[in-house]
C-alpha positions as CSV (number, residue, x, y, z in Angstrom):
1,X,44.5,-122.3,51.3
2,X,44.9,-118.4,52.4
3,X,48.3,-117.2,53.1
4,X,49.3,-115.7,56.5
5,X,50.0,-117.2,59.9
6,X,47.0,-117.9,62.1
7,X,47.3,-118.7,65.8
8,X,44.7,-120.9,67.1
9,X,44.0,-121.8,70.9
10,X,42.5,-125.1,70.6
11,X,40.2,-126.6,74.1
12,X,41.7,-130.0,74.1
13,X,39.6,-131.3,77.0
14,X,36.0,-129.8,74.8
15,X,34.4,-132.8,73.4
16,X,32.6,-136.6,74.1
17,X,35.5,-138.2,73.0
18,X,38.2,-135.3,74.0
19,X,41.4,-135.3,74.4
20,X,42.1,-138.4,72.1
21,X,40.2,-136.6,69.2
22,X,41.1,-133.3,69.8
23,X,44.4,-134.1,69.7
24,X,43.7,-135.9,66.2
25,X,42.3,-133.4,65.0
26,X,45.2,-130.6,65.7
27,X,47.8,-133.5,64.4
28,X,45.8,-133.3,61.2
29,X,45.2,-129.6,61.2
30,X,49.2,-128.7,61.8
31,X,50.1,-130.9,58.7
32,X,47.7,-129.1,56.5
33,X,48.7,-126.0,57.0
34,X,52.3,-125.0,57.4
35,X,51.0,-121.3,58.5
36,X,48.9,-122.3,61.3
37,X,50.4,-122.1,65.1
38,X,48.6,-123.8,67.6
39,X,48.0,-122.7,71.5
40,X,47.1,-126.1,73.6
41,X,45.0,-125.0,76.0
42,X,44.8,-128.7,78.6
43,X,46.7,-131.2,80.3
44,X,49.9,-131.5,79.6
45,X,50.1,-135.1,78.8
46,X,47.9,-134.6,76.1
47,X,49.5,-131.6,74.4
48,X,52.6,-134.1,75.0
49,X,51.4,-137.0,73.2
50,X,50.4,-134.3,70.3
51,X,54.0,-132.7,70.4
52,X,55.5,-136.1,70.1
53,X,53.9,-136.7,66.9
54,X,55.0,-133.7,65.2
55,X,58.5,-133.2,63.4
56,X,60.9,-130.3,64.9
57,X,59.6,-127.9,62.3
58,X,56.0,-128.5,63.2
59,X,56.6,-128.2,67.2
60,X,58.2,-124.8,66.9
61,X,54.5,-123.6,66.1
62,X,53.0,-125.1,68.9
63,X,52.8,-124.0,72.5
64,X,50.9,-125.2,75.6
65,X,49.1,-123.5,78.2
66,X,48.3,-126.2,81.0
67,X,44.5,-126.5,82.4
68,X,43.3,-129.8,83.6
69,X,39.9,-128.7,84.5
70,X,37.1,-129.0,82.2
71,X,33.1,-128.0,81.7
72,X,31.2,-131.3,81.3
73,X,29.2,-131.2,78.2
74,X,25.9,-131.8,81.2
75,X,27.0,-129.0,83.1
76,X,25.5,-125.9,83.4
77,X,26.5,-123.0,81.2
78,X,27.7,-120.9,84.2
79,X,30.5,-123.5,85.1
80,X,32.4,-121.7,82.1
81,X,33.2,-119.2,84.6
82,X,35.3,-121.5,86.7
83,X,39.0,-122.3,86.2
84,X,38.3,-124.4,82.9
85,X,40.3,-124.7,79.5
86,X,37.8,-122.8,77.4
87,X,37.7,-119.9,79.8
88,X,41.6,-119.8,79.7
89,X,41.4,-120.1,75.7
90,X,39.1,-117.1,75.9
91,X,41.5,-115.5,78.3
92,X,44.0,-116.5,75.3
93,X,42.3,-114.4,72.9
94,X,41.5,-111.4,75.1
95,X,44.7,-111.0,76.0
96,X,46.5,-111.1,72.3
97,X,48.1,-114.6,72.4
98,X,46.1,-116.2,70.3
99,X,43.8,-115.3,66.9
100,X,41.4,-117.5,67.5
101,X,39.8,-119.8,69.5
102,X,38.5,-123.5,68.5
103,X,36.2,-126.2,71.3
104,X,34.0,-128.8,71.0
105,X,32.4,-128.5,74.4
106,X,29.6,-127.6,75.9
107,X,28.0,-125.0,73.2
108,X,26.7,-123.2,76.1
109,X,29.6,-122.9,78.3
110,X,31.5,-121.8,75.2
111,X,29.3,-119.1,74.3
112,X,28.6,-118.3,78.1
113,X,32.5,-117.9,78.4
114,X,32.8,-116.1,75.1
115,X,30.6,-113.4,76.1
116,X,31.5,-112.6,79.6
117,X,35.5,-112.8,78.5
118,X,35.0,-111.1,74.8
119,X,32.1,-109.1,74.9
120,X,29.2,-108.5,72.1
121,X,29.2,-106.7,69.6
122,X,26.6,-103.2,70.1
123,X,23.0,-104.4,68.8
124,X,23.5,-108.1,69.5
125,X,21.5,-109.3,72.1
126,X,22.4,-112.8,71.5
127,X,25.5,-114.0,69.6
128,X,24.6,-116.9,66.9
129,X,26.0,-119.9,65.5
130,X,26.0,-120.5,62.4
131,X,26.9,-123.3,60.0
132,X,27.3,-123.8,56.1
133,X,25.4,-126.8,54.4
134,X,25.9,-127.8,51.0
135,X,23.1,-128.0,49.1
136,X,21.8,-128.7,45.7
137,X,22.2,-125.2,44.1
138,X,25.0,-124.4,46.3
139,X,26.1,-123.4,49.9
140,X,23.4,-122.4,52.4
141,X,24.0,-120.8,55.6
142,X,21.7,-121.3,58.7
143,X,21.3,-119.9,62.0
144,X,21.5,-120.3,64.9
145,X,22.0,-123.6,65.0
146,X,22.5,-123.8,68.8
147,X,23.6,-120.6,70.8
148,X,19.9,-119.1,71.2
149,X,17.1,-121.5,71.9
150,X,14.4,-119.2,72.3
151,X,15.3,-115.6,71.1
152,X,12.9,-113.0,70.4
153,X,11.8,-112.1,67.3
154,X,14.2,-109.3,67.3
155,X,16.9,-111.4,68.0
156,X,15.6,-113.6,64.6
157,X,15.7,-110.1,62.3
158,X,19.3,-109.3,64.0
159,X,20.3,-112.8,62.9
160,X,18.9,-112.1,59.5
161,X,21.1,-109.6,59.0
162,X,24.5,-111.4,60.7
163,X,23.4,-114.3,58.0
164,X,23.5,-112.2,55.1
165,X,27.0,-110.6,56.5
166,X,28.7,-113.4,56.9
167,X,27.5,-115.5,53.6
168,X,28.8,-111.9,51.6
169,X,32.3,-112.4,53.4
170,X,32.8,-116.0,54.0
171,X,31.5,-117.6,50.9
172,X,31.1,-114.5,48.6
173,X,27.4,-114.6,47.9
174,X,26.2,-111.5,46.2
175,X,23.0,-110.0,47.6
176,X,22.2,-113.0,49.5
177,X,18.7,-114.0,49.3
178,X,17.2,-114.5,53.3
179,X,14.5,-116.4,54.5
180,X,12.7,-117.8,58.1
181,X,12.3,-120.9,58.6
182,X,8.8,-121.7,59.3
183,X,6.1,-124.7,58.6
184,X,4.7,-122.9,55.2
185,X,5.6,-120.2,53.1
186,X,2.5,-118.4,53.3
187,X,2.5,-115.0,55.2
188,X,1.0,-115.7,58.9
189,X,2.5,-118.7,59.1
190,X,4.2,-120.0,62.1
191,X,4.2,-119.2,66.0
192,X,4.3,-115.7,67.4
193,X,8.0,-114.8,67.2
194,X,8.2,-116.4,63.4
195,X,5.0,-114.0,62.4
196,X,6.2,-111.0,64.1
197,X,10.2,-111.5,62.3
198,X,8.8,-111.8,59.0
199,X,6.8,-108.5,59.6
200,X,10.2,-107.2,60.5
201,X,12.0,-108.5,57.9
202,X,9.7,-107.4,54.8
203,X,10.8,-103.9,55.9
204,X,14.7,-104.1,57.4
205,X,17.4,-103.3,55.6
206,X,19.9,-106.1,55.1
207,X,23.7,-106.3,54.5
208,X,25.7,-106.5,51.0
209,X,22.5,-105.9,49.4
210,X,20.6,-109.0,50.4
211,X,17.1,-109.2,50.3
212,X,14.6,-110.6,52.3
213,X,12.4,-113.6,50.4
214,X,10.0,-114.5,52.8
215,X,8.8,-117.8,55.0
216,X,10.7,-120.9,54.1
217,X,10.2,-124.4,54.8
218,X,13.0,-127.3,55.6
219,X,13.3,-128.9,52.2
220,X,14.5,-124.9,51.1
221,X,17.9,-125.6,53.7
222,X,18.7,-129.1,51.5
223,X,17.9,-127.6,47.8
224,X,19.3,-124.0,47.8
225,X,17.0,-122.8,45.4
226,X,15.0,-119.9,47.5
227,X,17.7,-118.7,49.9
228,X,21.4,-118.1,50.4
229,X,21.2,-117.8,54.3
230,X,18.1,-119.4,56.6
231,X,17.2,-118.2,59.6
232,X,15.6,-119.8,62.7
233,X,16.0,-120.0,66.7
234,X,19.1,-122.2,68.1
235,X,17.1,-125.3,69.2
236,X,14.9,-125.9,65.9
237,X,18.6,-124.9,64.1
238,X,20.1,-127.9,65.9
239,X,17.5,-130.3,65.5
240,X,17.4,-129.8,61.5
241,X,21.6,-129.9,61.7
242,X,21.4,-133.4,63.0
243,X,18.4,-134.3,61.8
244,X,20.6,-134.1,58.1
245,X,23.2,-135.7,59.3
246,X,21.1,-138.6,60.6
247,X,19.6,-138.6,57.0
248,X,23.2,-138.6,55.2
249,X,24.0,-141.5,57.5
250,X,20.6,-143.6,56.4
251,X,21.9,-142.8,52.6
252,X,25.0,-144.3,52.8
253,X,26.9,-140.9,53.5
254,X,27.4,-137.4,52.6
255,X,27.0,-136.2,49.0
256,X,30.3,-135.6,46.9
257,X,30.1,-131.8,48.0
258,X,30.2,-132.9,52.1
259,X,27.9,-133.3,55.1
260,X,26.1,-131.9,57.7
261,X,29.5,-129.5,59.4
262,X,30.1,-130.4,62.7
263,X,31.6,-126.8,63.5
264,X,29.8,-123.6,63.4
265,X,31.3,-120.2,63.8
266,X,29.6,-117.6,66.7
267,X,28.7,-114.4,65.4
268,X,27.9,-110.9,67.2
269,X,31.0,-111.6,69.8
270,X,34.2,-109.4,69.7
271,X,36.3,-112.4,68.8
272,X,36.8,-115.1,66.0
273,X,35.1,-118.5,67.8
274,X,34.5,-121.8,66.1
275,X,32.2,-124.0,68.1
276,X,32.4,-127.9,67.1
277,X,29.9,-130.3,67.5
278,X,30.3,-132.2,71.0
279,X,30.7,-135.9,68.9
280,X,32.8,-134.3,66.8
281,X,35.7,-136.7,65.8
282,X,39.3,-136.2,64.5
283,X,38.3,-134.8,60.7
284,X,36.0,-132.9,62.3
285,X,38.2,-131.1,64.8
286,X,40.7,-130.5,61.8
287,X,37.9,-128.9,59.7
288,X,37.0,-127.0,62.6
289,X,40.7,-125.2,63.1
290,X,40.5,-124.8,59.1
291,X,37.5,-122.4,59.4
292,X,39.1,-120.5,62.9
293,X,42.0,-119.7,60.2
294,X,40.4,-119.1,57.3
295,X,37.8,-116.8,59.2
296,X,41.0,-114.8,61.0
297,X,42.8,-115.0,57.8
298,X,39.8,-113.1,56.2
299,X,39.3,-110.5,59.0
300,X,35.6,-112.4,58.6
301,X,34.5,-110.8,62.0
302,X,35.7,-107.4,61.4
303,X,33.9,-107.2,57.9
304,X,30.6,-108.6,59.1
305,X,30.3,-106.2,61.7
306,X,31.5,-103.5,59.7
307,X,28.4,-104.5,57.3
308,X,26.4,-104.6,60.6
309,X,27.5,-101.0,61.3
310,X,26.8,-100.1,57.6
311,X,23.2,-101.4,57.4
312,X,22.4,-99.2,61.3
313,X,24.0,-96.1,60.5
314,X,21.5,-96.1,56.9
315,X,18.6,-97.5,59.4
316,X,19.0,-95.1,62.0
317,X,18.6,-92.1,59.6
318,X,16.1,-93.8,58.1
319,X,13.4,-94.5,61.2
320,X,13.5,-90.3,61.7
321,X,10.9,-90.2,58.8
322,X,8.4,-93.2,60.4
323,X,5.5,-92.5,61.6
324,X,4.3,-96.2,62.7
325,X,5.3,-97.1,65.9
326,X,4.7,-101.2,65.5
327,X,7.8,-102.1,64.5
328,X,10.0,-104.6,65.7
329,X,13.8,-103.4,66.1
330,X,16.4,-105.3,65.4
331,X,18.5,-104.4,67.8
């Protein structure tokens, strides 16, 4: 575990199953890691019930900020505007008294609220969730796995390159090998927004040396041996994430290196985010915090987009010499 004191604000009415779970989860979180502060950002009874449980040592690095309105996981995205607990966690972040900001509701309100409180980051027309799988030849990162359900294919090359960013600085892949998920490998392949991203892709530059390998297919997220990061729009994304898990659960669990994540970090937005799966349960909410701090602890957000800015600045100088005019920016 990193050193250094992280201060998460945690949405404790975000969830199916919230606040009992979410208030699991911190309980487990807090004892885990005697550098991590948490903001409750709910009903005080809950945060109570979670105080209660702690020792004197523990409570003295929490503190509560009382909401008792929530955005039902059926609601619509723009209810995250509203008095709500993830719109005061984001407040909680904007303002400086918190590092980082962890919910397991609605993905779209938390997003919705993320952007309008936050911001994006200059380039990204869509921020992206993405999610770590372990697979056979090691970790594979794929996005979006739920934040854009129909992006353009100049949202899919921008996410190309916050993929290859993010597996450089959160897992320490060296020039991370990229590919779009499609239904075969062969050039052409694929609907209209998958055919014109790989055309794209074959000719964009990519972050910490990564390189684009092509058109993959789903077996490629589960095996690892093609690609480091896999790309693909937020609604097929979520369908393959649970469609694993599903598959883990008809094997008789996870393998010994762990299962489908039910948190995903959000990418492009000026903030550190962790977005958790709406069923998550107790473990899951405390894996969840663990990545908020160990993203903050790592400055995660700062380097990708500094290997964003990296990657532009070379591209923009680059795109004076072209002469075509058919290509699909990335930005």
């Amino acid at each position: 575990m990193e050193p250094g004191t992280a201060r998460i604000a945690v949405d404790l009415l975000g969830g199916d199953d919230a606040p009992a779970v979410v208030v699991d989860g911190a309980l487990r979180a807090m004892r885990a890691d005697p550098d991590l502060h948490l903001l409750l950002v709910g009903p005080t009874e809950a945060a109570g019930e979670l105080i209660g449980a702690l020792d004197p040592e523990q409570r003295a690095r929490v503190a509560v900020r009382p909401v008792d309105a929530a955005v039902g996981m059926g609601d619509h995205p723009a209810a995250a505007r509203a008095d709500s607990t993830v719109r005061a966690a984001v407040h909680a972040l904007r303002e400086g008294s918190a590092d980082a900001l962890v919910s397991a509701g609605s993905t779209g309100a938390t997003v919705t609220a993320v952007a309008l409180g936050l911001g994006r980051w200059p380039d990204v027309r869509r921020p992206a969730l993405v999610a770590t799988l372990p697979a056979v030849d090691g970790p594979v990162v794929l996005l979006d796995v739920g934040g854009s359900l129909e992006p353009r294919p100049a949202t899919l090359a921008r996410h190309a390159a916050l993929g290859a960013a993010y597996a450089a600085v959160a897992h320490g892949v060296g020039a991370p090998r990229v590919g779009l998920l499609s239904v075969g490998t062969e050039a052409g392949k694929g609907d209209r927004a998958r055919r014109l991203a790989d055309s794209a892709l074959v000719a964009a530059a990519l972050p910490s040396g990564g390189r684009y390998v092509g058109l993959v297919e789903g077996y490629d997220v589960s095996l690892g041996t093609r690609a480091d990061v896999v790309v693909t729009d937020g609604f097929t994304g979520n369908v393959l994430l649970k469609a694993i898990e599903g598959a883990y659960a008809m094997a008789g669990g996870p393998p010994a290196g762990g299962g489908a994540p039910r948190a995903a970090a959000l990418l492009g937005v000026a903030g550190t985010v962790v977005v958790c799966h709406g069923a998550a349960q107790g473990d899951d909410l405390a894996s969840g915090i663990a990545l908020a701090a160990h993203l903050w602890r790592r400055r995660a957000a700062d380097q990708v987009r500094a290997l964003l800015d990296g990657v532009d600045a070379g591209d923009r100088t680059d795109r004076t010499d072209r002469t075509t005019d058919t290509e699909v920016r990335t930005s």
